[in-house]
N, C-alpha and C positions, 0 to 999 in steps of 0.2 A: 816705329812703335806699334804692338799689336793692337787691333782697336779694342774697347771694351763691351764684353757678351752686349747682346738683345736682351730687354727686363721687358718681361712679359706683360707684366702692371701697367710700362709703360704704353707700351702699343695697343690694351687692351683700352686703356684710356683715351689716348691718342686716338682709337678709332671710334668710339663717341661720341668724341667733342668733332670728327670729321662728318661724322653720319646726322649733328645737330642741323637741322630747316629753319630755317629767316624765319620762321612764326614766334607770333604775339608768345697704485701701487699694489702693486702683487697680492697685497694685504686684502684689499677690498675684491667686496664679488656684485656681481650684478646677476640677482637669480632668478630662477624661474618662481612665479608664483604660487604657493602652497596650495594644492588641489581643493582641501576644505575652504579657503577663500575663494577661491578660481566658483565654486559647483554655487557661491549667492549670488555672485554673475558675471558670465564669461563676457559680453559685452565690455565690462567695465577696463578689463587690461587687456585689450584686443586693439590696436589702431585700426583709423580706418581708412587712414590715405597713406600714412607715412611710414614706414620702414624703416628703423635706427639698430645697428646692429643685428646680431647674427639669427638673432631668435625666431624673426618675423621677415627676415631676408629671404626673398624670391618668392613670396606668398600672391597668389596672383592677381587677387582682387587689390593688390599693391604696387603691383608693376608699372601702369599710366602714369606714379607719381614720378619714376625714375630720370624722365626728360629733364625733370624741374634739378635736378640736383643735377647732371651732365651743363645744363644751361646755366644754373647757377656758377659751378667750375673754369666754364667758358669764359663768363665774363668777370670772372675774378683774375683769372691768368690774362686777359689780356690789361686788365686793371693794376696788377702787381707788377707784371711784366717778372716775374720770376718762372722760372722752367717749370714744366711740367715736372721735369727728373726731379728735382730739389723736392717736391711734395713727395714724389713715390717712395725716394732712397728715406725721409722724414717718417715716412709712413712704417718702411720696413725694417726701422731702427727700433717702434716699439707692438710694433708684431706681436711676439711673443711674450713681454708685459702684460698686453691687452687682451690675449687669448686668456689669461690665467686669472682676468678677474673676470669670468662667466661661469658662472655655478656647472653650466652644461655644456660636456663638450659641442662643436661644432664642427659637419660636417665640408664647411670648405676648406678649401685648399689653402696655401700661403699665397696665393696668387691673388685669389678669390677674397680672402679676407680682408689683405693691404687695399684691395680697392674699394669694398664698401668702406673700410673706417676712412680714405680718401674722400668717396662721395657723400657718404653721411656727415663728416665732420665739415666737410667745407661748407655745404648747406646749412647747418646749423647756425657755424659762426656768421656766415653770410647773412641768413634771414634774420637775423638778430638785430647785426651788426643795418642793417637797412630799413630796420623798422625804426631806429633813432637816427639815424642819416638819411633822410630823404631824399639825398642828391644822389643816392649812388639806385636808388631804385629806377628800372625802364620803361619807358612807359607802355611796354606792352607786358609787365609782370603782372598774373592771373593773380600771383600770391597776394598785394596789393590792390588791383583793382578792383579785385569780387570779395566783398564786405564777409565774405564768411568763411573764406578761406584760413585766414591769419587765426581766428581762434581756431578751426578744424586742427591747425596742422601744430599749434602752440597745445593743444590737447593729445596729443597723440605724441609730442614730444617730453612731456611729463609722466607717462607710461613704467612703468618701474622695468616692465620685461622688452622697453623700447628705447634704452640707452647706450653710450659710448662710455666707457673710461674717461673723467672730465681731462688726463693728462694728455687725450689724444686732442680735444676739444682746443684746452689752450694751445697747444704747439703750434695747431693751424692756426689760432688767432694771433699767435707771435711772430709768426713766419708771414701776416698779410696784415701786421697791425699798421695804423695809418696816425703817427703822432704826427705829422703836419698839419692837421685837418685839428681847427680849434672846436671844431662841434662834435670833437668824438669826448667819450666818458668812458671811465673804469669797463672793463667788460664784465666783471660782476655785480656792475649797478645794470646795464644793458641789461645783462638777462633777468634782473629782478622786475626789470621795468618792463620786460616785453611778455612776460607769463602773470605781470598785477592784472589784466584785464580779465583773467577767467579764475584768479581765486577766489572762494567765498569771501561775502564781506567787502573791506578794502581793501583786501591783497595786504603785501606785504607794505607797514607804515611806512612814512615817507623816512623817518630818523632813523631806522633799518637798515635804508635803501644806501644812503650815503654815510653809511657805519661799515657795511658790507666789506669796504678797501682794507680794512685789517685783517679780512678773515683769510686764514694760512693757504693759498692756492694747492699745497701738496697736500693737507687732507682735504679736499673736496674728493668725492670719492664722484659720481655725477650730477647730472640738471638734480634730478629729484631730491637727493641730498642737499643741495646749496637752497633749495626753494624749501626744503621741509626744517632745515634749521635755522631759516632766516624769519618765517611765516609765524612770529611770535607774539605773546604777551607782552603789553606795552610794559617798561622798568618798573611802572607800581604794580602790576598785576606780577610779574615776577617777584616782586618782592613781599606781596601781602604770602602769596602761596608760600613761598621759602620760609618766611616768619610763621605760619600756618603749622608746617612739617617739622620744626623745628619743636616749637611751642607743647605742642599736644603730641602725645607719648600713643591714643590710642587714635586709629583711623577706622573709618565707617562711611558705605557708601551712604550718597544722597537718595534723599527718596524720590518717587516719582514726583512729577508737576501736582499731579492729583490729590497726591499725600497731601505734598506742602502747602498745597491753598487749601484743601480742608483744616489744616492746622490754625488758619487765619494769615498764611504768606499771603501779599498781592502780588503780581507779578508787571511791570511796566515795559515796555519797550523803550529801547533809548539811540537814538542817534548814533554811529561810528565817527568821531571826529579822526582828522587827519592822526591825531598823535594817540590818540586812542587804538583798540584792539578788538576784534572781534572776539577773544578770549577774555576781557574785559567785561565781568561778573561781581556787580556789587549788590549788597546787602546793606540799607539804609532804614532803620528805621518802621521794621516790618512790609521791609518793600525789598523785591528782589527786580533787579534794574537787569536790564540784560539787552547788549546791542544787539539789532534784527538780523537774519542771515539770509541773503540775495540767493537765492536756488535759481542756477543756470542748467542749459542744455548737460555743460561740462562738469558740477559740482559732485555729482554721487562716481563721476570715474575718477576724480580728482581725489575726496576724500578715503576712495577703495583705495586708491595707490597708496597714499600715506600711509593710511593702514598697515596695510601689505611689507609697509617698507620696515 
């Protein structure tokens, strides 16, 4: 029997994980950022360690981060004990799906492509997947032990022009999923749970988080997507606004702060409770109630991308 060709992916991989040192739907696109948004600041959808896809692939001030995803791959294949081949031949099955939801073409190769969506997605699922299973972290992972990495690299994974196809996302997660292990959870409560620490507010509510397992895995288009349709109004705030919309025939923006407390509005701050929303805006009794908003390092690249999206 003739043997079968050399796959270039594979040996291109193969020779990373060799070169690794013992040290510590067609439908959707993922586009480039609209220049009129890009020109109020390019910082904002710019990563600055992590490379996700083709946009921001081989940027050099990005290149350092590329160990961590080959080490991350390392210890997943020896973790899964599945071949290397099974991820590549997985990878080059949606190829060309995954080329067609980028607004912009791109200039690598088939070779070239199959292995970032390989490195990038497996790191993904991996850092995710680690951040709620402790046991499977090493204890010489930088990503965990330096307290400011985990939000860097969770910020830069939220990026609108720094995403994967979420169907390359699960496959890897289905091809290294771990149902023996009683401390694993949905991977769409995981990722809500491991990007709560850098959204304004309280992130995503907690009745959200474990609501999330009905939502249809084949439209998640990516990360940004699943985090920007889950990041909502608690069910009464959804439902005063719906009743709002419905009710009144004419709409009219609000006015300024300054307007409305000149009018005799007061304005209160209020607490975010667990089942509460940071979209959660009430009007009592000439008091306008309104939960505080936590401004981080990450909140104005976080609320640009939504924007953007």
């Amino acid at each position: 029997m003739a043997s079968e060709p050399a796959d270039i992916v594979l040996d291109l991989v193969g020779e990373k994980l060799r070169r690794l040192i013992a040290t510590p739907s067609d439908q959707f696109n993922i586009f480039k950022v609209p220049d009129v948004l890009r020109k109020l600041n390019e910082k904002a959808y710019e990563p600055e360690m992590l490379a996700v896809g083709p946009y921001h692939h081989g940027k050099e001030k990005l290149l350092a981060f590329e160990e961590h995803k080959t080490r991350y791959l390392k210890k997943l294949l020896e973790r899964t004990r599945i071949p290397l081949s099974d991820y590549v031949m997985a990878m080059r099955a949606l190829e060309e799906r995954a080329r067609k939801c980028y607004e912009r073409s791109t200039s690598a190769n088939r070779d070239e492509f199959v292995q970032m969506m390989l490195l990038d997605g497996c790191f993904i699922v991996e850092a995710i997947r680690k951040f709620r299973l402790k046991h499977l972290r090493g204890d010489d992972d930088p990503n965990f032990k330096l307290g400011w990495m985990l939000p860097s690299i969770a910020r830069d994974m939220i990026l609108l022009e720094n995403q994967l196809p979420f169907f390359v996302i699960w496959k890897l997660f289905i091809m290294t999923d771990m149902p023996s292990d009683s401390r694993n959870e949905s991977f769409l409560v995981m990722i809500l749970r491991f990007f709560n620490g850098i959204l304004p507010g309280k992130g995503c509510r907690r009745d959200i988080v474990y609501q999330v397992d009905v939502y249809p895995i084949n439209e998640i288009k990516h990360l940004v997507h699943l985090i920007h349709e889950n990041w909502l109004p608690s069910p009464a705030g959804i439902e005063a606004y719906r009743n709002n919309g419905t009710s009144n025939s004419y709409w009219s923006f609000i006015g300024s702060a300054t307007e409305i407390q000149e009018a005799g509005i007061h304005f209160r701050k209020v607490e975010v409770l667990k089942d509460d929303s940071l979209f959660d805006i009430k009007f009592e009794n000439g008091v306008m109630k309104m939960p505080s908003l936590e401004i981080g390092d990450a909140t104005e690249t976080i609320l640009q991308n939504f924007i953007a999206y």
